[in-house]
C-alpha positions as a printed Julia matrix, in Angstrom:
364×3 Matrix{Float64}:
   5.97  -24.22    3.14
   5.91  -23.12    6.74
   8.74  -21.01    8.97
   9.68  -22.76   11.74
  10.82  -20.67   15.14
  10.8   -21.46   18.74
   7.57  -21.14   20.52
   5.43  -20.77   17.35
   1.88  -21.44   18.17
  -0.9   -22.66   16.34
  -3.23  -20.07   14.57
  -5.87  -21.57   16.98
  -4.08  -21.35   19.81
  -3.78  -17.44   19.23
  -7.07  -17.01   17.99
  -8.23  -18.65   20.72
  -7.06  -16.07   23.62
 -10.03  -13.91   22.48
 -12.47  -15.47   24.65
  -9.38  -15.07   27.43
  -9.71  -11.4    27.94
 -11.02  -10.52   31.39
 -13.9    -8.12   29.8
 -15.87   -7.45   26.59
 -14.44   -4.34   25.53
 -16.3    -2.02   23.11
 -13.09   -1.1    21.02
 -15.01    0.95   18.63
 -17.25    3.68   20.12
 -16.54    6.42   17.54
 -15.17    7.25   13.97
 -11.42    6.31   15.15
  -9.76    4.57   17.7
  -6.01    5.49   19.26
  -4.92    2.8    21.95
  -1.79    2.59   23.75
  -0.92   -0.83   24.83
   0.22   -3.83   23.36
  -0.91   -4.49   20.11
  -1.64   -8.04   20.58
  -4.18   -6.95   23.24
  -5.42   -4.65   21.43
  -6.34   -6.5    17.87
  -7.62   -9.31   19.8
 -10.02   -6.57   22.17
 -11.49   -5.29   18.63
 -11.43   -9.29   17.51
 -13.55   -8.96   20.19
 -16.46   -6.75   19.39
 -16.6    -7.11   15.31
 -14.2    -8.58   12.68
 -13.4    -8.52    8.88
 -14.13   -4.35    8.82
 -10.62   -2.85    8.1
 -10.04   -2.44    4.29
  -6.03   -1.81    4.79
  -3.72   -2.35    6.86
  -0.23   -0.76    6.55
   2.52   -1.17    9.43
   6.12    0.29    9.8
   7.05   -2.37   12.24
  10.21   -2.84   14.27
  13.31   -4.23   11.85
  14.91   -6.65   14.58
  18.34   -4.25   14.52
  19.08   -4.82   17.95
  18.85   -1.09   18.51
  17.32    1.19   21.41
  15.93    3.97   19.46
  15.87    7.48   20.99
  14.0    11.12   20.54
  14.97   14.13   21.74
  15.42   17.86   20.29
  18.01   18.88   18.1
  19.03   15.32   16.7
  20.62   15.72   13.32
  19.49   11.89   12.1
  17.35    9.35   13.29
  20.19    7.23   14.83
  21.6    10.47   16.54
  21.36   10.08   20.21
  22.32   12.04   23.21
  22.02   10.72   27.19
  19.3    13.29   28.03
  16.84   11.58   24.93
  14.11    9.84   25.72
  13.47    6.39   24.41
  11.1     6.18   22.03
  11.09    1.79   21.35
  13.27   -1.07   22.04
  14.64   -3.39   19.2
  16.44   -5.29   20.76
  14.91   -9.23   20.57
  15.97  -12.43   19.68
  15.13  -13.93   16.2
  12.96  -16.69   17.44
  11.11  -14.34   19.26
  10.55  -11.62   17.15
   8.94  -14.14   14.27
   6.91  -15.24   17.24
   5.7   -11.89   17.7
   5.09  -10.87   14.33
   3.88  -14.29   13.5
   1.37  -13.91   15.81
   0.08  -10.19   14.78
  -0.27  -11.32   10.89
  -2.94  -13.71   12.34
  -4.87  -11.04   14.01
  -4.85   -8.86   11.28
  -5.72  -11.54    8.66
  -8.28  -12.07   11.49
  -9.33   -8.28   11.27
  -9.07   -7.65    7.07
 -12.44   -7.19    5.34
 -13.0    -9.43    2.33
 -11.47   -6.76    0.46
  -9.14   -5.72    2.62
  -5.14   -5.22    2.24
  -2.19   -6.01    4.02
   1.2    -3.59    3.74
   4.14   -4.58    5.7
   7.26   -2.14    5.45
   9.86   -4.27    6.5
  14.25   -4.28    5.43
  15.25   -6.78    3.12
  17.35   -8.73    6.65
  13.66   -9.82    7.22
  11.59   -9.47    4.74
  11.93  -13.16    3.75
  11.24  -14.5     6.65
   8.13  -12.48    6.31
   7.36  -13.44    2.66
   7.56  -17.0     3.97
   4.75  -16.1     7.24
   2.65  -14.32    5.11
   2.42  -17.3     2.1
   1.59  -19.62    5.36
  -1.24  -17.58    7.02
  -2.66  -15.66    4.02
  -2.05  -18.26    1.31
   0.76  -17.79   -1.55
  -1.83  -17.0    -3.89
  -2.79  -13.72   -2.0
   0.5   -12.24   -2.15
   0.43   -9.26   -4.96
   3.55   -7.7    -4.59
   7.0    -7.63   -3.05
   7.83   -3.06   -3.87
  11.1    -1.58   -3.47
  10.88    1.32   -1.88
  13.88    3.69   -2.74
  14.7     5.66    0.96
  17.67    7.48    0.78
  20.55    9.02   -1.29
  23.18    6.45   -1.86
  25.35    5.11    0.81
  29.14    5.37    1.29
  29.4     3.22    4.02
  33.26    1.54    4.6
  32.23   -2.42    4.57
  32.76   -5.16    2.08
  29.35   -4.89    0.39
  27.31   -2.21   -1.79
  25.55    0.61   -0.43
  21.73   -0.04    0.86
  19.51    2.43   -0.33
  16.31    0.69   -0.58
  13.84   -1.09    1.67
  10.97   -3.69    0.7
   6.85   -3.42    1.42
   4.66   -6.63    1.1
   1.82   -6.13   -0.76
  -0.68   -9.02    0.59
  -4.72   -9.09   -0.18
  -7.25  -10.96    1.68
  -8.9   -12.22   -1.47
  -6.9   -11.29   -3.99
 -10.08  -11.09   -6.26
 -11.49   -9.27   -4.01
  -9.43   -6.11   -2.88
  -9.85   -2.72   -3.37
  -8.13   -1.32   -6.08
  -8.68    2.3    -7.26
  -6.07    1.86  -10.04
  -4.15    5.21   -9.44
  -2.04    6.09  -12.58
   0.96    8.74  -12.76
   0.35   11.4   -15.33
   3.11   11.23  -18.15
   5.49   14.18  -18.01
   6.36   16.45  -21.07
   9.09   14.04  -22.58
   6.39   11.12  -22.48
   3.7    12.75  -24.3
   5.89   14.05  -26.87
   7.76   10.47  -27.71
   4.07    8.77  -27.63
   1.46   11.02  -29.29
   4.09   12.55  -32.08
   1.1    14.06  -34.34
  -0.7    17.39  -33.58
  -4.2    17.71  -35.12
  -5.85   21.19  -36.63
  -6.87   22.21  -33.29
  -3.39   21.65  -31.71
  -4.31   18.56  -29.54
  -1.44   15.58  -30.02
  -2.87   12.09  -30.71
  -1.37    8.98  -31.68
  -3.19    5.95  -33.92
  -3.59    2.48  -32.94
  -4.88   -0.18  -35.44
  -8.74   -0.85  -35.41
  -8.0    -4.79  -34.58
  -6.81   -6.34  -31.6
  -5.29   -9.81  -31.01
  -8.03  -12.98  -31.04
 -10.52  -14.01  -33.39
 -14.5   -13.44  -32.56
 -17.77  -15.25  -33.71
 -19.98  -11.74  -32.65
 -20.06   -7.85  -34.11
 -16.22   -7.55  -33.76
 -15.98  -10.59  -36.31
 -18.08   -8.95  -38.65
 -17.33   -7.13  -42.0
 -16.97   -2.95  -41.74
 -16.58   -1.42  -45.39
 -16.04   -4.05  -46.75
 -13.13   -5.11  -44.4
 -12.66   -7.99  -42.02
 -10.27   -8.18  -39.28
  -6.79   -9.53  -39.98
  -6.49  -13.74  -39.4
  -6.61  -14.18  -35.72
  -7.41  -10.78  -34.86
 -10.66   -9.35  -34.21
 -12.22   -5.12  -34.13
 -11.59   -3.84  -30.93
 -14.98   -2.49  -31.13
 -18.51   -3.14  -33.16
 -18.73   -1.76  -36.92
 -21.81    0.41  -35.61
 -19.03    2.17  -33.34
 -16.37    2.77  -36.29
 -19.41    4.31  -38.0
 -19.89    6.94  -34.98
 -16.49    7.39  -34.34
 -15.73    8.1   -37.73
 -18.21   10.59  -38.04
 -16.61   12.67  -35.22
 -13.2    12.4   -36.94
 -11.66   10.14  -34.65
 -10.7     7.52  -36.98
  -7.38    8.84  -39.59
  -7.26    7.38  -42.7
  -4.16    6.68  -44.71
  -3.57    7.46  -48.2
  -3.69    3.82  -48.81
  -6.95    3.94  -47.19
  -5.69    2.15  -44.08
  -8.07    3.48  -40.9
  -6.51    3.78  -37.81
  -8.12    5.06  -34.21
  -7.28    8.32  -33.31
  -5.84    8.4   -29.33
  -5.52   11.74  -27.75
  -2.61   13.15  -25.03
  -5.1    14.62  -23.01
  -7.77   11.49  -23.03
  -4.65    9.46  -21.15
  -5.58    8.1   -18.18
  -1.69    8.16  -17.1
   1.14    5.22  -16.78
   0.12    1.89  -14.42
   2.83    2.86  -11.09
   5.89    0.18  -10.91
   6.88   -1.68   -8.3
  10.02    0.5    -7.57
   9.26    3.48   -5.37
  10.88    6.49   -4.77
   9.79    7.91   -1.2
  12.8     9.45    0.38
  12.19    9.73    4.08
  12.16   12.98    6.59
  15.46   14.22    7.02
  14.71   15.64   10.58
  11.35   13.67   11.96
   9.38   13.41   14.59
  10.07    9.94   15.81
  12.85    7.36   15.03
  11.8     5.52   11.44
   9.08    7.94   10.71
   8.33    7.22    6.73
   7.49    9.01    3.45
   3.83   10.77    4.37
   3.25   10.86    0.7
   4.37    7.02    0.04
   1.54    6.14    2.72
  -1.26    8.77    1.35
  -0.61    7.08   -2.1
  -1.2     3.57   -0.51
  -4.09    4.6     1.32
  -5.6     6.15   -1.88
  -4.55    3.02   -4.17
  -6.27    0.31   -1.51
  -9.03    1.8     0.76
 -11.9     3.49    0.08
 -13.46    6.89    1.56
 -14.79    6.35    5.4
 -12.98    2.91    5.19
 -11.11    2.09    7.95
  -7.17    1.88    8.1
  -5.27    0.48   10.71
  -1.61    0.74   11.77
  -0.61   -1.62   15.07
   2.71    0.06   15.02
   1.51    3.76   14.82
   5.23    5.37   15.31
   5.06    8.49   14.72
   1.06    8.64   13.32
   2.15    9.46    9.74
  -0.5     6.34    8.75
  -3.42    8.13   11.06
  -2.68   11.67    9.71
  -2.39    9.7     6.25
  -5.96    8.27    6.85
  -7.5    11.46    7.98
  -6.38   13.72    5.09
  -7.57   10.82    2.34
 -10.54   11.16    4.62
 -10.85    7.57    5.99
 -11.12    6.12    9.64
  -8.47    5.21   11.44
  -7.25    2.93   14.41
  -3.99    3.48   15.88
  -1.75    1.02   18.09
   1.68    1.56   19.75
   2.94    0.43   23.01
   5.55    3.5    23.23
   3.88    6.66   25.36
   6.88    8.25   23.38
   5.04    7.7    20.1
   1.26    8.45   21.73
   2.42   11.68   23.01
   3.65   12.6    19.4
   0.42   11.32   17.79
  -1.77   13.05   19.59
   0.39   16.41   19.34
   0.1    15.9    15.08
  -3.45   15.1    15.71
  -4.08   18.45   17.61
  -3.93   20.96   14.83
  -6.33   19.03   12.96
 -10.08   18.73   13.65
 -10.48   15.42   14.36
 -12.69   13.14   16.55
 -11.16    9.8    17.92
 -10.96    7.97   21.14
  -7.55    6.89   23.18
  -7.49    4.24   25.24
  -4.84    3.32   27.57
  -4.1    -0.19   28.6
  -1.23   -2.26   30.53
């Protein structure tokens, strides 16, 4: 299936503009990178020097609300705007050509993705299908992982003929989606949790639950074989080898039933915590920085779930530099993009109280 706009351009055709850049560039002299310009020039200035080295990519970019978005001091909202403000972005396009220009930036950064690299677009749900449909065509349909609602605000009491929108959508798109990096975060159970699912409380105080010894399938090896005398149920097979049951019983960690039925003995505080949803509650700022600035912890959490320690991260549409502070207190590299002196000013103010090395670049 493939989105059709006007102007669309082959992925050759764009690709092929990296050989049209007036000089060799070395993007990358340092840890992290901070360039103001467009992003097109930018991606396709590092396509330049090396590819396939970011491990994540997560971008905030514009929604196509036909809005001119504003910052000054003592706004009350993000869409509060006085005459004395400064403008901070335009987003104010066409549809054709804002698919053209987003169209055009998935390539580079499919372009830019290590083999286990990640793609996070934070996008409304007005455009998020036309996304879903650009992404299947340049990253393949069977690289998309996950389309997460992202819960943003209280709800809304707005006067139209149609329920309140309190959520937004993020893409979840891997390079190879054997491949990525996954670090398999879990959320800790609360109090309620771990008293509903470990309901017994052993001598020492600890609360456990059992599970049976057998799990479903049948096996040929060890976990087919006879333990006391016992064989698996029909179609079942041990979860582990009867030399195991033998240790495990020794250290008590197998309950037996008066009927003699053994169960495995699982403890509260051995739980490696619940597998995270794909509906997100990240409320944003009340009172940021910059118009659209999101959740700080939403993006530490991504960066954490699908990047690894002095990986880089990238963000073409910086904003306010939540992503770059995001990647420097999860302690990865970063490279920064965003055509607003607005939002480079801001960055580089957040950046300041923090000791950090990284180079800026300006370019027209």
């Amino acid at each position: 299936m493939e989105l059709v706009f006007k102007g669309k351009r082959t992925i050759s055709e764009i690709l092929s503009e990296v050989n049209c850049l007036e000089k060799d560039t070395k993007f990358i002299s340092g840890n992290s990178y901070l360039f103001n310009g467009d992003n097109l020039i930018g991606m396709l200035e590092l396509l330049k020097s090396k590819k396939e080295f970011i491990d994540l990519v997560y971008i905030d970019p514009p929604f196509n609300t036909n809005q001119i978005f504003s910052i000054g001091e003592n706004r009350t909202s993000t869409i509060s705007r006085k005459k004395v403000d400064k403008i901070a972005y335009f987003d104010v396009m066409d549809l054709d050509s804002y698919l053209k220009m987003m169209y055009e930036r998935f390539v580079l950064i499919k372009e830019l993705l290590s083999e286990n690299g990640s793609l996070y677009v934070h996008i409304d749900t007005k455009m998020g299908h036309y996304f879903k449909i650009m992404l299947d065509e340049i990253f393949g349909k069977d690289c998309f992982k996950n389309d997460i609602t992202r819960i943003k605000s209280n709800p809304k009491n707005f006067d139209r003929k149609a329920y309140g929108n309190q959520k937004d959508m993020i893409l979840f798109y891997a390079k190879n989606p054997k491949k990525n990096i996954w670090n398999e975060i879990r959320e800790p159970l609360d109090y309620t949790e771990i008293e509903t699912k470990f309901p017994k409380i052993d001598l020492d105080g600890r609360r456990y639950t059992t599970i049976p010894l057998h799990a479903p399938g049948e096996s040929k090896g060890v976990t087919g074989q006879s333990w006391r005398g016992m064989m698996p149920p029909e179609g079942r097979h041990w979860r582990t080898s009867p030399a195991e049951f033998e240790r495990m019983d020794s250290h008590g960690l197998i309950e037996w039933s008066s009927t003699g039925n053994p169960r495995i003995k699982k403890y509260a505080d051995e739980h490696k915590g619940k597998k995270i949803q794909d509906i997100w509650e990240y409320k944003d700022p009340q009172y940021p920085v910059y118009p659209t600035q999101k959740n700080q912890d939403m993006i530490e959490f991504i960066i954490k779930q699908s990047s690894n320690i002095n990986g880089y991260v990238m963000d073409c549409f910086a904003g306010s530099g939540s992503t770059l502070l995001a990647a420097i207190n999860t302690g990865r590299k970063f490279i920064g993009m965003d055509q607003s002196e607005v939002a480079i000013e801001i960055i580089k103010k957040r950046l300041a109280n923090i000791e950090y090395t990284y180079e800026a670049s300006n370019k027209s």
